[in-house]
VEXKOL-721572 format. One record per residue (C-alpha): x, y, z; residue in one letter. Coordinates in pm, whole numbers, plus 50000, padded with zeros to 5 digits. Last residue first. Layout:
XYZA;...
This chain:
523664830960469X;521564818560802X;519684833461037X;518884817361390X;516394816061667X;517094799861962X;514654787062248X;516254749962230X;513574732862112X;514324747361735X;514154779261488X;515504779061161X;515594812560945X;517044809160611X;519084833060368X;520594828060009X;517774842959789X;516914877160028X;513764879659860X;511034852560011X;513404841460320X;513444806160339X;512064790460655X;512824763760859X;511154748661181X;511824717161450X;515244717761459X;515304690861755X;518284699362007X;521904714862001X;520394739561707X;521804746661359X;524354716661211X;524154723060875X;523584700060593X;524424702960225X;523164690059869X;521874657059975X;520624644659629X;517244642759494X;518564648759160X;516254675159056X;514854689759385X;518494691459506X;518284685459895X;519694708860186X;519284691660557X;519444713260830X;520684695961138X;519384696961503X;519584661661561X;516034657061535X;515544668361191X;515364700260999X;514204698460587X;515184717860292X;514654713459918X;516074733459673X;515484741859337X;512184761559351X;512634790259305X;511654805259605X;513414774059804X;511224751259939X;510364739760252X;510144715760546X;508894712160923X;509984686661162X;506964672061345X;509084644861558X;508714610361639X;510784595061330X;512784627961215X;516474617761093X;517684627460803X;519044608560489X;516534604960248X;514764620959951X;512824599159721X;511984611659379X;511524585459144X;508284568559291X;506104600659222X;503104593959473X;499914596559248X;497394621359324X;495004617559011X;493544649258934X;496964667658967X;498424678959254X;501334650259216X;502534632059535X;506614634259689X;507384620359969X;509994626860213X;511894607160426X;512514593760763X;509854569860804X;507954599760985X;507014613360611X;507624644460575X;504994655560280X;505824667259958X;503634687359693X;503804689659345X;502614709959002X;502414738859202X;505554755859045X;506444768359371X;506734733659497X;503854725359794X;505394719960169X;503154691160414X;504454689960746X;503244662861000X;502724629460749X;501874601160920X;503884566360776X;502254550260506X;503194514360436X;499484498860485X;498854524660197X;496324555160199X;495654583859998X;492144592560001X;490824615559752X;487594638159662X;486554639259998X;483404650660068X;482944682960316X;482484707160074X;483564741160073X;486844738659947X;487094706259752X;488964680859949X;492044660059962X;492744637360205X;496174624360305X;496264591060553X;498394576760853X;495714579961069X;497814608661256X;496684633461027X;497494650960627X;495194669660495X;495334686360127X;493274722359976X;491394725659743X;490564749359544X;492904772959631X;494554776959296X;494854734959257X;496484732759625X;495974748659997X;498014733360265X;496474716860608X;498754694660827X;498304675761174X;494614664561189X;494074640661512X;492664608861399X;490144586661229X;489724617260937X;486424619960759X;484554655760913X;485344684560740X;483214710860889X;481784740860743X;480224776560850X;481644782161201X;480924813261376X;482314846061453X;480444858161182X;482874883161017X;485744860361138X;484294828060938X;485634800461070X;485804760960851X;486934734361117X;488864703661025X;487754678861232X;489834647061389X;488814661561725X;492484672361820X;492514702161570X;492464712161195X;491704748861165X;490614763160835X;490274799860783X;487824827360666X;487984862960632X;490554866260367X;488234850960128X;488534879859867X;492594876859867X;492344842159827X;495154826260017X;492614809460298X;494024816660645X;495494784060753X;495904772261127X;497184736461295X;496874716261585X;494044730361760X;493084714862075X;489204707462117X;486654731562307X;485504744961971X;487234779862028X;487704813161833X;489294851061989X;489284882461828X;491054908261697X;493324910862005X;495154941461948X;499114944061887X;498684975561677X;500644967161392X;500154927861349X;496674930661472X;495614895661632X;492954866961555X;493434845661830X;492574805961818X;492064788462140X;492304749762304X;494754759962557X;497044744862352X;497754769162164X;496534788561786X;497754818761632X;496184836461394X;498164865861155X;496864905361092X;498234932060881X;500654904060668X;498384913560357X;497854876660267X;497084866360627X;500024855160821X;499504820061021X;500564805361332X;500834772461481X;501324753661851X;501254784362143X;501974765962463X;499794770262722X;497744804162889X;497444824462538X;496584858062491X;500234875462521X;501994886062203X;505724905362220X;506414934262010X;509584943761837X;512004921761914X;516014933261792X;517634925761468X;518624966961453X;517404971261109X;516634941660883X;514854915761019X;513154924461271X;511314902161552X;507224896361622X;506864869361938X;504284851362004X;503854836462370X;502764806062539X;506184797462678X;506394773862401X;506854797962169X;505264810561850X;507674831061600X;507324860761387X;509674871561163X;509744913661018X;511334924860696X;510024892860463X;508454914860194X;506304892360035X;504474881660302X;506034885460685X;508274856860764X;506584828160937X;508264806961236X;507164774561477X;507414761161770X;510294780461952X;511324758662259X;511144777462602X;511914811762779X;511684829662431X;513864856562393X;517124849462149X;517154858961820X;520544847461659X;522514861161382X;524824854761100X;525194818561095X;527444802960773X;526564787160444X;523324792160271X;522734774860048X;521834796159673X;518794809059535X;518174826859210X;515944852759236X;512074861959097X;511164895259172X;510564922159511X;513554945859564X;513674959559878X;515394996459910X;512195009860018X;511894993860336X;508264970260443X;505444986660598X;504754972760906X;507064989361111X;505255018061165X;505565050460918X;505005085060986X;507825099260772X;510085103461082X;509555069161204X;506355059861417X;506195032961694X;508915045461873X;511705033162066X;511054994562014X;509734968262277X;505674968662228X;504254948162458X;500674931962366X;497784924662563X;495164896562573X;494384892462936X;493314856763066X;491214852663297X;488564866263092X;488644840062816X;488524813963083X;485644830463266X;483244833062915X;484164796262859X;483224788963198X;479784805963189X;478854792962850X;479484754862987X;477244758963292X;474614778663070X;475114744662837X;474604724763143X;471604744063332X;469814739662934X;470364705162909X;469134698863306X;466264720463224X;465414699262902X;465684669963071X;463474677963354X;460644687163108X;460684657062925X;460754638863283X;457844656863347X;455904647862975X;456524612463095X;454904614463436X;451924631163246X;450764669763362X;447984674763593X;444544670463545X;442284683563789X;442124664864144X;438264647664208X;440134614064101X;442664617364330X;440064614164604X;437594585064426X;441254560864419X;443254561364153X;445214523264117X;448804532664010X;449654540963611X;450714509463407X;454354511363285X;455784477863366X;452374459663179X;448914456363334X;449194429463538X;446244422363747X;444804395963538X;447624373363613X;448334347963327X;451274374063211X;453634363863522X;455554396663563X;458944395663406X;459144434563451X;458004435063792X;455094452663867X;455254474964184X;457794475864399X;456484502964639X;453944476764811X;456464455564891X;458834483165018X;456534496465209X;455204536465133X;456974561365386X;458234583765087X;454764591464905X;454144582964563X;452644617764309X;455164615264111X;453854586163958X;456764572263744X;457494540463932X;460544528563834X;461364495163718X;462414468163954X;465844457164114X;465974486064352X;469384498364315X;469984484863965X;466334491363826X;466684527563934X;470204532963795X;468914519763462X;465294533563412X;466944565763525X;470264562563232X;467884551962963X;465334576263022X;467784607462980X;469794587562722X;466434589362509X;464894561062405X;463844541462068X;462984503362133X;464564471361963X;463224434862088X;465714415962169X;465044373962088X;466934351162234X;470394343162451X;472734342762118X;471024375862007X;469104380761717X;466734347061766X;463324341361561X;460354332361793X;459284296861775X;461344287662108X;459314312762308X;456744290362232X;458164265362473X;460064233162577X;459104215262251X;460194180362222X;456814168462090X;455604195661923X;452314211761985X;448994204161869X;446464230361817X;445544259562023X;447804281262196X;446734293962548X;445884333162539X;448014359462601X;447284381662292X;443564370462234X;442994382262622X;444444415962607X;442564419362270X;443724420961903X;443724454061736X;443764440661345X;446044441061069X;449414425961275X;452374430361165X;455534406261189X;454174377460979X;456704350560966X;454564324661203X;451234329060992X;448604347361170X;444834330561182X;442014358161300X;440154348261649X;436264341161693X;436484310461549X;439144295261699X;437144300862039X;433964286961926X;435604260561808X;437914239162093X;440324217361997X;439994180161974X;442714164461763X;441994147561484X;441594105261501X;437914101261565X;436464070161673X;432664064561721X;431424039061910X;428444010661961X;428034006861530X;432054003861506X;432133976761783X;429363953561617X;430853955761288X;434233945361467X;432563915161652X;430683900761358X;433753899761143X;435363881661438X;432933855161447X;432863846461055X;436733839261095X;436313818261397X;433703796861186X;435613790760862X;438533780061068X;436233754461259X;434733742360905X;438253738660756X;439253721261051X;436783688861038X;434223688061270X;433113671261602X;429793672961728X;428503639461644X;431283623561764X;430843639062120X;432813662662320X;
């Protein structure tokens, strides 16, 4: 390099600068740079814009719109679309669809045998392949044009197209259903109609004569009976002993009012009508059930009582005649029986059975009218309060339940982690009160007023009934309490003072049922698991 060309470094600097001015002008005139993404227009523009929280759709996309590619950029670290959908399950997203059990159950078996979904052309032969019976899959890829979703009809050819219309796949399965509901309940019908004729409904009658010299059964009650208020007193020593049933005696009623004739419910499936008064000896003898007969109820007039077993029937039976009146099931064990107390409802009754329902009859119908559904268990107790208004439930959810007769709401629900279940529920002859046997050995005692509080003073204890459904009562008028237990005692309380008044020793196992007779003031029947009846003074 020469003198002459030499220059100073300002001049040089001045220079470069100039000369890479030149060379960016000349780059942005020769190309053009855009930043956006490319994406494709005519395609954008022919489709609508949904925003990813809209669930509905206002438009009838295509086949093609649905499954086509997404446009746009996409996330970096995205592994999918499916990722943008909202999750309700900790795998994804499940998408809810209505379907009958019917469906449900041949979808299911026939996707588990032949992993796929069923084809529901009945028109496929048998000796099809198996590749070419499969069909679509349900996780078909959706880029192939010949999927047409798990429930696409087969490919008709110009032959089955020339057949008339026959009926859709789905409409047969419809049909199917409803034959196969119809064969079961006739199914059903058939063996409830050859139970109830297996077994004979007869009655023995074990006395001389039906009639007396005056024309009178044994229904109506003696002359010399004197019906009124009476002051009771305990009873003190055994005076006689019914003995007839093969097995444990269940339970006992007197007859209304009068209390001249007992009747009793065995274990040996039989109910058995004794007297009180005359000879002492049984009078008729009940046959209807198969199993163990569980409860039984007079009606107001005493002409006609239920019984219930656990053959899972209720009888409706002539106290006079012995005739089967009629005969009531719901397919569930029946635990307990009330006729309602109203002399003009004497034609309906409450059942409270296995199926945590208390079931509302009506014997003129032969049907049920109500059901009390609310309990989480098997309903042990039902006992008519408030005039026979309502009427109290007590089950093995360790609740009580009150309800308005006639309508299946509760109006209260007793219920405290303490609670014990309640078998036998007894109301005081003054009404203002009714006590439960509580299986923490003792007995409760709740108001039957509006608000249904548990009276904390009055607490009777000292018998023994955890595991067993001891029965209890009250004296007529209303000063004593009485309770068996399983020892075979009978426990005597003072409804005052809540003291243990007396206790005798009745049975040699569980004395499972008391009763006080309605006139004579100083007597009691107790019946237990030993097959004895006995009558106390």
């Amino acid at each position: 390099m020469s003198l002459v060309e030499y220059e100073d470094s300002d001049t040089e600097a001045t220079r470069t600068s100039a000369t890479s001015v030149t060379s960016v002008t000349n780059l942005k005139e020769r190309f053009h740079i855009e930043l956006a993404p490319e994406v494709r227009g005519p395609r954008l523009e022919a489709q609508y814009y949904e925003a990813p929280h809209v669930t509905e759709l206002t438009y009838n996309p295509t086949y093609e719109a649905i499954w086509a590619p997404v446009e746009g950029p996409t996330l970096p670290y995205s592994k999918g679309t499916l990722e943008t959908i909202p999750k309700n399950s900790p795998t994804g997203y499940v998408e809810e669809y209505a379907m009958s059990d019917f469906h449900f159950d041949h979808q299911f078996h026939n996707f588990n045998t032949l992993s796929q979904l069923s084809n529901l052309n009945p028109n496929r032969t048998e000796g099809e392949s198996g590749a070419k019976r499969k069909g679509a899959m349900l996780f078909s890829d959706p880029k192939d044009s010949s999927f047409m979703g798990p429930w696409a009809p087969p490919p008709v050819s110009a032959e089955e197209r020339s057949i008339p219309y026959q009926e859709l796949p789905m409409d047969v399965l419809a049909r199917e259903e409803r034959e196969l509901n119809k064969e079961k309940d006739q199914d059903q019908n058939k063996k409830k109609r050859r139970d109830m004729d297996m077994v004979e409904t007869k009655s023995i009658f074990h006395g001389k004569s039906l009639h007396d010299y005056q024309g009178r059964t044994y229904i109506d009650a003696p002359s010399e009976l004197k019906t009124g208020p009476h002051e009771c007193f305990i009873p003190k020593k055994l005076i006689h002993t019914w003995v007839g049933h093969t097995k444990g005696v269940s339970a006992i009623r007197f007859f209304p009012r009068s209390g001249h004739l007992l009747l009793s419910a065995g274990l040996d499936s039989k109910v058995k009508l004794w007297d009180v008064y005359n000879d002492r000896q049984c009078l008729r003898t009940f046959k209807g059930h198969q199993k163990a007969v569980r409860d039984i109820c007079f009606s107001n007039d005493g002409r006609r009582f239920l019984s219930c077993g656990y053959d899972r029937y209720l009888r409706l039976w002539d106290t006079e005649t012995g005739e089967c009146l009629g005969s009531f099931t719901n397919g569930r064990i029946p635990y307990c029986v009330k006729f309602n107390p109203d002399d003009n409802r004497q034609h309906e009754f409450l059942v409270g059975g296995s199926d945590k329902k208390i079931i509302q009859w009506d014997v003129r119908k032969n049907s049920i009218v109500q059901e009390y559904d609310q309990h989480l268990g098997a309903v042990n107790t039902i006992t008519f309060i408030d005039d026979n208004r309502r009427f109290v439930t007590s089950s093995d959810d360790k609740s009580i339940r009150i309800w308005e007769y006639g309508i299946p709401v509760v109006i209260k629900y007793i219920s405290e982690p303490h609670m014990h279940s309640m078998p036998s529920i007894a109301v005081h002859p003054n009404g203002n009160w009714f006590v439960g046997q509580s299986l923490d050995n003792q007995l409760l005692v709740y108001s039957t007023r509006e608000r249904f509080k548990l009276n904390k003073k009055k607490r009777f204890l000292g018998h023994l009934v955890a595991g067993f459904a001891c029965q209890l009562n009250f004296a007529p008028d209303g000063r004593f309490i009485m309770s068996g237990d399983a020892d075979g005692k009978l426990w005597f309380w003072d409804w005052k003072s809540t003291k243990v008044y007396r206790t005798l020793r009745c049975h040699n196992g569980v004395c499972i049922g008391c009763e006080w007779h309605p006139i004579e003031a100083s007597r009691v029947a107790t019946c237990g698991w030993d097959g004895a009846i006995h009558y106390w003074d």
